[in-house]
C-alpha positions in Angstrom: 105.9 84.5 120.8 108.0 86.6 122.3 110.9 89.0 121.1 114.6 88.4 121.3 117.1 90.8 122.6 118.4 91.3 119.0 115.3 92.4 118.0 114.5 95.4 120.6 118.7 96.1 120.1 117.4 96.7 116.4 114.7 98.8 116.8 116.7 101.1 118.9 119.4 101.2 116.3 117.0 102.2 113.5 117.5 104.8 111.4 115.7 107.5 110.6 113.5 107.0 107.8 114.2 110.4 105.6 117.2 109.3 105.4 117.5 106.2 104.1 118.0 105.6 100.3 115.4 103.5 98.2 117.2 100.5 98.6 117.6 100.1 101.7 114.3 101.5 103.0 113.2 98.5 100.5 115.8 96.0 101.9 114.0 97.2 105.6 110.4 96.6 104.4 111.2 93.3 103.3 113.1 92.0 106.3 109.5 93.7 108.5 107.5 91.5 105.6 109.3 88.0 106.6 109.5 89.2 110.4 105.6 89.4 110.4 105.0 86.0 107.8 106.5 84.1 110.6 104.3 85.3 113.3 106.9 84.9 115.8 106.4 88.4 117.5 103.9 89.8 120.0 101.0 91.9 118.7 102.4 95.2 120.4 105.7 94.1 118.3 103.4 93.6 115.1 101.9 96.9 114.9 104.9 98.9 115.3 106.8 96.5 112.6 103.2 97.3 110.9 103.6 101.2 111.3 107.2 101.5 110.5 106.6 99.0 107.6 103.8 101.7 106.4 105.9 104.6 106.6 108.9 102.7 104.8 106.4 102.2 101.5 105.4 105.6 101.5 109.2 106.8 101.5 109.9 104.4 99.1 107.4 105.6 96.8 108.2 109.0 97.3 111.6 108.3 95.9 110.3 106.0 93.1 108.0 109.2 92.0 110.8 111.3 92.3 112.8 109.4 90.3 110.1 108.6 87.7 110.0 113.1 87.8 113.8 113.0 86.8 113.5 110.7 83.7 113.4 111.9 80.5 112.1 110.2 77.6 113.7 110.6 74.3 111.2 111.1 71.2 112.2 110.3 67.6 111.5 112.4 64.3 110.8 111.2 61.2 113.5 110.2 59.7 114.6 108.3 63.3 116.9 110.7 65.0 116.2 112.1 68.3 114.5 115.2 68.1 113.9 116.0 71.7 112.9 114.8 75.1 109.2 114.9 76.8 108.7 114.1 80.5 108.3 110.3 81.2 104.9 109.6 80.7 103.9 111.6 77.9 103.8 111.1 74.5 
């Protein structure tokens, strides 16, 4: 259970979380996800995959509520024509 060369080389070329875009930051969490399923790291490695795992789901659902913030949902009149938008969520 050790760590290979590739994997310290990685960590040192991570980026910045604030700065990475939903999909990645998601694309990241899931390659920490498989990383720790296989148990082939030490437990120093673990936690910080762990932490940095962590901190990449809170971005990612910072982004995801901003999003959801941005979205608009079209509401109908009677006869079925738009008649105006209302934040998501609300009716």
């Amino acid at each position: 259970m050790t760590d290979t060369p590739a994997t310290a080389a990685a960590d040192a070329d991570a980026a910045p979380i604030s700065s990475l875009s939903f999909e990645a930051a998601m694309g990241e969490l899931e390659n920490i996800v498989r990383h720790l399923e296989s148990g082939d790291v030490s437990l120093e490695k673990s936690v910080a995959l762990y932490e940095r795992g962590h901190a990449l789901r809170l971005h990612c659902e910072a982004r995801l509520a901003a999003a959801q913030a941005r979205i608009e949902q079209v509401s109908l009149g009677g006869d079925g024509q738009a008649a105006g938008t209302t934040p998501f969520g609300e009716s």
